[in-house]
N, C-alpha and C positions, 0 to 999 in steps of 0.2 A: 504494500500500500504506500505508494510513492507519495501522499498527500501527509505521511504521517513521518515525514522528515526532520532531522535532528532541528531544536530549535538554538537560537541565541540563547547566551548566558544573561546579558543583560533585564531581557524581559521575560525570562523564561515560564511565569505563569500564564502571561498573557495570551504569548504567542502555544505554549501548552495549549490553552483554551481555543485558543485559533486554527491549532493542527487539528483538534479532535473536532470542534464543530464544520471542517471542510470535511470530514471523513464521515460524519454524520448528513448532512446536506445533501454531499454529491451523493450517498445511497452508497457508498464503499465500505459502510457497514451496514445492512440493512436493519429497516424497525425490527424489534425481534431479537435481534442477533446480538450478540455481546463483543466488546472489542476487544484485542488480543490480552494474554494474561499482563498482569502488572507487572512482574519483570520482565517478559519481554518488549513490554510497550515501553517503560522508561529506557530500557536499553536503546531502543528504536528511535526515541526520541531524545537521548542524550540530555536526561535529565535525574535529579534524584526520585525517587520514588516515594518521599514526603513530596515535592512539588506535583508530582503527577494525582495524589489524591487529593490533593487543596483543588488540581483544576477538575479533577472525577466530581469531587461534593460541588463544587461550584455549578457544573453542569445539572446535577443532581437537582440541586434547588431550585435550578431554571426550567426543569423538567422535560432533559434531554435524554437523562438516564435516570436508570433505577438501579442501585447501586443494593445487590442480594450476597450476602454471606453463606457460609456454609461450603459443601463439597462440591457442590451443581452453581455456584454463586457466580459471581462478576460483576461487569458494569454491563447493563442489556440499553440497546438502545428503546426509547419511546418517544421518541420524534419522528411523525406523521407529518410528510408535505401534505399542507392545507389544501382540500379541494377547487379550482378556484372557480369565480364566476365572470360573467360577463366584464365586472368593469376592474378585472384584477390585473391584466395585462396595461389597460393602458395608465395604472397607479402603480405598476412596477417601471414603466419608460418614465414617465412625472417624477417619479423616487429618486431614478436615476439619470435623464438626463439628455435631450437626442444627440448631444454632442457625445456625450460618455457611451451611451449607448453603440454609435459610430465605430467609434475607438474601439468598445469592446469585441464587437462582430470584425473590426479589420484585423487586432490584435489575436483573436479566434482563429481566423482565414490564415493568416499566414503560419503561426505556430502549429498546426493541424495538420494544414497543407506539406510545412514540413517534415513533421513526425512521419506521414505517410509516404513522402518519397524518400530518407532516410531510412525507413525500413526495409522499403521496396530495395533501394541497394545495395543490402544486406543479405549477406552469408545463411541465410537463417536456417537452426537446428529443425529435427521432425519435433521435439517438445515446444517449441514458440511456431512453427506452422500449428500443431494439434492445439494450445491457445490458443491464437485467433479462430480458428474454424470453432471452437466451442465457444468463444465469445458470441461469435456472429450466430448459432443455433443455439443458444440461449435467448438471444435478442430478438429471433426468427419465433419463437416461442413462446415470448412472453407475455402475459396479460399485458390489459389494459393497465391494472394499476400496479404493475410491476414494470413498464415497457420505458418510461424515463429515466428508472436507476439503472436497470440492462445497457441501456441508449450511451449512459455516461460512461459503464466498465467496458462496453466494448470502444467509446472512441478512447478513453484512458490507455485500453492496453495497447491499443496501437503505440501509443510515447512510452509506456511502458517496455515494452519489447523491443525496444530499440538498443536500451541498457544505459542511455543517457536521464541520468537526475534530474539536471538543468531542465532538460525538453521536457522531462514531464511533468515535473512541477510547474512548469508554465504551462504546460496544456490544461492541468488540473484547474490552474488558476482561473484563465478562460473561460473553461467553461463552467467554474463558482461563478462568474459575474454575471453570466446570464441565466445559471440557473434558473432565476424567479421568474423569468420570462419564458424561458421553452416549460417551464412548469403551469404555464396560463396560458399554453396555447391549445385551443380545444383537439380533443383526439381525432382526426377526422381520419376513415378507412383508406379513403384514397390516399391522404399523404403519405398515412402508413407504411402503403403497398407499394409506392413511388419509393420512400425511404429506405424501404427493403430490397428494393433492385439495387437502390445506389452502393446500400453499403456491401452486397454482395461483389457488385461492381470493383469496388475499395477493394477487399482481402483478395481476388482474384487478379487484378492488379500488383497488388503486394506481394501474392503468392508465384507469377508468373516472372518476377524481378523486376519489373520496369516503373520503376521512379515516374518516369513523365506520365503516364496511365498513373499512378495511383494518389500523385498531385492532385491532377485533372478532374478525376472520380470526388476526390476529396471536397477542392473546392465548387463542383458543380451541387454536391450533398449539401456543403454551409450553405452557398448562395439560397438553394433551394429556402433552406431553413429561414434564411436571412427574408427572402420576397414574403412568404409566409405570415411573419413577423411584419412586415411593413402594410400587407393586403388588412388584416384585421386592424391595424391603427388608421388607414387611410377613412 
């Protein structure tokens, strides 16, 4: 879980609180599920393991987790993206901003775009081919209210899979900032079904080596996402 990266010594509860609510967010732990053990998460995050349950209870209180003891115990997540309605999308663009908003879809496009022909360039093992193909028939499969957290691990692993930090912590980044937005875009079948040619389009690309194919695939999928986004605000 690339989003759960060592943090700074200076702010280290803050930004504590900052690794785990992206890892809660983006669906990289889903509702339900509990985050890795305490020692390995403060190792993970290169912190003590008093600072990491100052930011578990902080979370705790906010009512992200639920923090259960005992032999079967952990930190479980219980943060549910809010269903949204009609006028949730265009109070997430208002929040944040058409300029920001801009920036974040271009900043998206390019870091994306290149995750995916970085990988397409790449050497890759049958264990990161047999990942993305089970990324991609996960996503292929997924409920409705399951199909946004799928949506984000399978563009994650593409930067993932690459073996670069940098890249995927910026990819991860990216796509935190619009979460609230492709989470208030209504589910419609056709996009769906368009979405699922593309990204097939992507790992096939990826899978055949060639870089310029899985750019192209890539950014034709954000544009996609990006028009989308702009038809229900117009």
């Amino acid at each position: 879980m690339t989003v759960l990266r060592p943090v700074r010594a200076g702010n280290a509860f803050e930004e504590t609180v900052e690794r785990l609510l992206q890892a809660i967010k983006l669906g990289v732990v889903a509702p339900g599920d509990k985050l890795p053990p305490e020692r390995e998460l403060a190792v993970q995050l290169g912190i003590s393991r008093v600072t990491l349950r100052e930011a578990i209870r902080a979370l705790q209180d906010a009512g992200y987790l639920d923090v259960r003891r005992g032999r079967y115990g952990g930190a479980f997540v219980t943060y549910v993206p809010p269903r949204p309605g009609p006028a949730d999308l265009r109070k997430a663009v208002a929040d944040m901003g058409t300029d920001d908003l801009a920036d974040a879809l271009t900043f998206r496009l390019a870091v994306e775009c290149g995750a995916a022909q970085a990988l397409a360039g790449m050497e890759l093992t049958g264990g990161q081919r047999d990942t993305l193909r089970r990324r991609l028939a996960d996503l292929d499969g997924a409920s409705l209210e399951d199909y946004r957290r799928l949506d984000t691990a399978f563009h994650l692993s593409i930067a993932e899979l690459t073996g670069s930090a940098l890249l995927a912590s910026a990819c991860a980044d990216a796509r935190l900032r619009v979460s609230d937005l492709l989470n208030a875009i209504p589910m419609l079948q056709v996009n769906l079904d368009h979405a699922a040619a593309q990204h097939r389009a992507i790992v096939a690309a990826i899978l055949a080596g060639d870089p310029e194919g899985a750019g192209r695939a890539m950014g034709e999928h954000l544009e996609g996402t990006a028009a989308l986004l702009r038809g229900f605000l117009s």
